[in-house]
C-alpha positions in Angstrom: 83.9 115.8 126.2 85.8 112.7 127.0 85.7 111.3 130.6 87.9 109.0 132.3 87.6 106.4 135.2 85.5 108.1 138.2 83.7 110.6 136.2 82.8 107.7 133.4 80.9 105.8 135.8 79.2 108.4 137.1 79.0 111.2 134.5 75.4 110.7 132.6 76.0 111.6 128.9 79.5 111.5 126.7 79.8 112.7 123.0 82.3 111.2 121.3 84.5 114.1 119.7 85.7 114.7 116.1 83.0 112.2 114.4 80.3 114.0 113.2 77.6 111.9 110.9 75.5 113.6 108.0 71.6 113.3 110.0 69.9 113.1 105.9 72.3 110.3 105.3 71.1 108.4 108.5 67.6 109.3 108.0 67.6 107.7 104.4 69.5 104.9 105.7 66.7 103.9 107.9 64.4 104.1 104.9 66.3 101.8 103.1 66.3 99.6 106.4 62.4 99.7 106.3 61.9 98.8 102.7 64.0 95.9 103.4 62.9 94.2 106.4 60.8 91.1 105.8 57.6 90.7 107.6 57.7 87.6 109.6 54.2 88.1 111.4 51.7 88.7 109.0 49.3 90.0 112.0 51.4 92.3 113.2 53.5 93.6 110.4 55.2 97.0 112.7 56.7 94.2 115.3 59.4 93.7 112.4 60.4 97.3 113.1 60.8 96.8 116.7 64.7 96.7 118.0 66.0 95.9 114.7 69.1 94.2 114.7 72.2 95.7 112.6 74.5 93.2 113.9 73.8 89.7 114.7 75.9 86.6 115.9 77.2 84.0 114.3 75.0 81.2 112.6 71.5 83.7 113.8 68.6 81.9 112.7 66.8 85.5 112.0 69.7 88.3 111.8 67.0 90.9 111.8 66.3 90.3 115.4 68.9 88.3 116.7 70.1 91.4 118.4 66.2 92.4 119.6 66.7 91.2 123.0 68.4 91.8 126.6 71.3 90.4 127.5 69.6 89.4 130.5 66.6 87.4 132.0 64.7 89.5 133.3 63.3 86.6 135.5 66.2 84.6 136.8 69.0 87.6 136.1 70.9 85.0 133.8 73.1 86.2 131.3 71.8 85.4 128.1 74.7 86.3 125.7 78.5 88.3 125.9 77.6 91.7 124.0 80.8 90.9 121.7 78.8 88.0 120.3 77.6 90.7 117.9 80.5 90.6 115.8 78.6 90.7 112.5 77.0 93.2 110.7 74.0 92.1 108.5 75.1 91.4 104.3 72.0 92.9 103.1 72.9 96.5 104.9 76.6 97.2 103.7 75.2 100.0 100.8 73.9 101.6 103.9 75.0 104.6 105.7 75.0 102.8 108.8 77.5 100.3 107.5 79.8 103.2 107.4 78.7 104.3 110.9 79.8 101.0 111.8 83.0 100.6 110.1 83.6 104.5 111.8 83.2 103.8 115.4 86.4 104.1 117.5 85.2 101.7 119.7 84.2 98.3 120.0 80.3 97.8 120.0 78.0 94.6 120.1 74.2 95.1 119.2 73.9 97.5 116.9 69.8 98.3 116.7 67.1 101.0 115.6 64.9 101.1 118.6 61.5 102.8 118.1 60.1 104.4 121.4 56.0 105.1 120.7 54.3 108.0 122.1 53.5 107.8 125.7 55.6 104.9 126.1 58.1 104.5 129.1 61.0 102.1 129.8 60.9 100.4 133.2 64.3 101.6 135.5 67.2 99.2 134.9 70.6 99.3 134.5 72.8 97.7 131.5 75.8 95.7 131.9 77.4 98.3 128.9 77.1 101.9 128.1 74.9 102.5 125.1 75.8 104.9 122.4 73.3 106.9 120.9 72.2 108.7 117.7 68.6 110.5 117.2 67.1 109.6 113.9 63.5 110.9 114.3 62.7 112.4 118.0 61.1 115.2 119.6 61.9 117.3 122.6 59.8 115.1 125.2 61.7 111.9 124.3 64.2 111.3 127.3 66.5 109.4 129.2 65.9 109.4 132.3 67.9 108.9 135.4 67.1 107.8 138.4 68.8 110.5 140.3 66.6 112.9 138.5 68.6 114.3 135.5 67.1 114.1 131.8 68.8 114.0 128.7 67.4 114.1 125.1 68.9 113.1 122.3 69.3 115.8 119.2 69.4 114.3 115.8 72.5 116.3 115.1 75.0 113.4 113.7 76.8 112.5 116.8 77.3 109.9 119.0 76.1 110.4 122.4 77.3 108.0 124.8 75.1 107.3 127.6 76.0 105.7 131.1 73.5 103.4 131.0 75.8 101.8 134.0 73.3 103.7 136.3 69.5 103.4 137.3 67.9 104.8 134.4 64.6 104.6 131.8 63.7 106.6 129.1 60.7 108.0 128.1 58.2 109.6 124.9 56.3 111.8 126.1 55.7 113.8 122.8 53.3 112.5 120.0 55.0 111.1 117.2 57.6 107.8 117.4 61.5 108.5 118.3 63.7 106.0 116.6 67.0 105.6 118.1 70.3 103.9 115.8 71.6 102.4 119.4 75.1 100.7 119.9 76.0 98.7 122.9 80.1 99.2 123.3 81.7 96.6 124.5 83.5 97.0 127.5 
């Protein structure tokens, strides 16, 4: 399904045709992201697994988590970065699946992440300044996006790239008992 101009900003979920992404290759991609990742906070060693960068910007002190944050503050509404800043793809990840993932995409994206959503864990409602595309990696059927106009969504681990309008009031939630991880990748628009 491709959508254009009225219907892209209002349609909730778009998945991008012909590419279609082997799920064992992505799941042992992840592994290989996990057995990499150094631990930074000896205290709290599963914070290195939270929004894991893929991409980073230029000169990032930490390109594991350089992409970990939002693009705004949630305080002042700020900007805090242009979602093209994300330009680079971290060296110690090209033997990866998802460095072919990257190189795939016919779009233009910015942070590239794994994003782990716990059991009973819930996003508050926002909106993004991007659509985010989406691929399931480990999930469960109560893990949802959620919008505020009452539609759900869940995300399959089936390969593909769902696109999700994240342009509207939404949240997403796992309500199931075991962790989803997400690969998400903010397109730049």
């Amino acid at each position: 399904m491709t959508l254009t101009g009225a219907e892209t900003r209002t349609a909730m979920i778009e998945i991008v045709p012909d590419l279609l992404f082997d799920p064992e290759k992505i799941t042992e991609a992840y592994q290989q992201v996990v057995d990499r990742v150094p631990v930074t906070d000896p205290a709290n060693p599963d914070h290195r697994l939270r929004r894991l960068g893929l991409t980073h910007r230029a000169g990032a002190d930490d390109p594991w988590h350089d992409a970990g944050n939002g693009q705004f503050n949630q305080t002042t509404g700020e900007k805090n970065f242009e979602e093209a800043e994300f330009s680079f793809f971290n060296e110690e990840l090209t033997d990866t699946y998802f460095h072919e993932i990257y190189r795939s995409l016919p779009f233009q994206i910015g942070r590239m992440r794994l994003v782990a959503l716990h059991p009973s864990e819930i996003y508050h409602m926002h909106t993004d300044a991007s659509r985010v595309a989406h691929m399931a990696i480990k999930t469960n059927e109560d893990c949802r996006l959620l919008l505020r106009r009452g539609e759900t969504y869940h995300v399959p681990t089936d390969g593909r790239i769902h696109i999700l309008n994240t342009l509207l009031h939404h949240s997403a939630y796992n309500a199931g008992g075991d962790t989803r991880i997400h690969l998400t990748m903010t397109i730049v628009e």
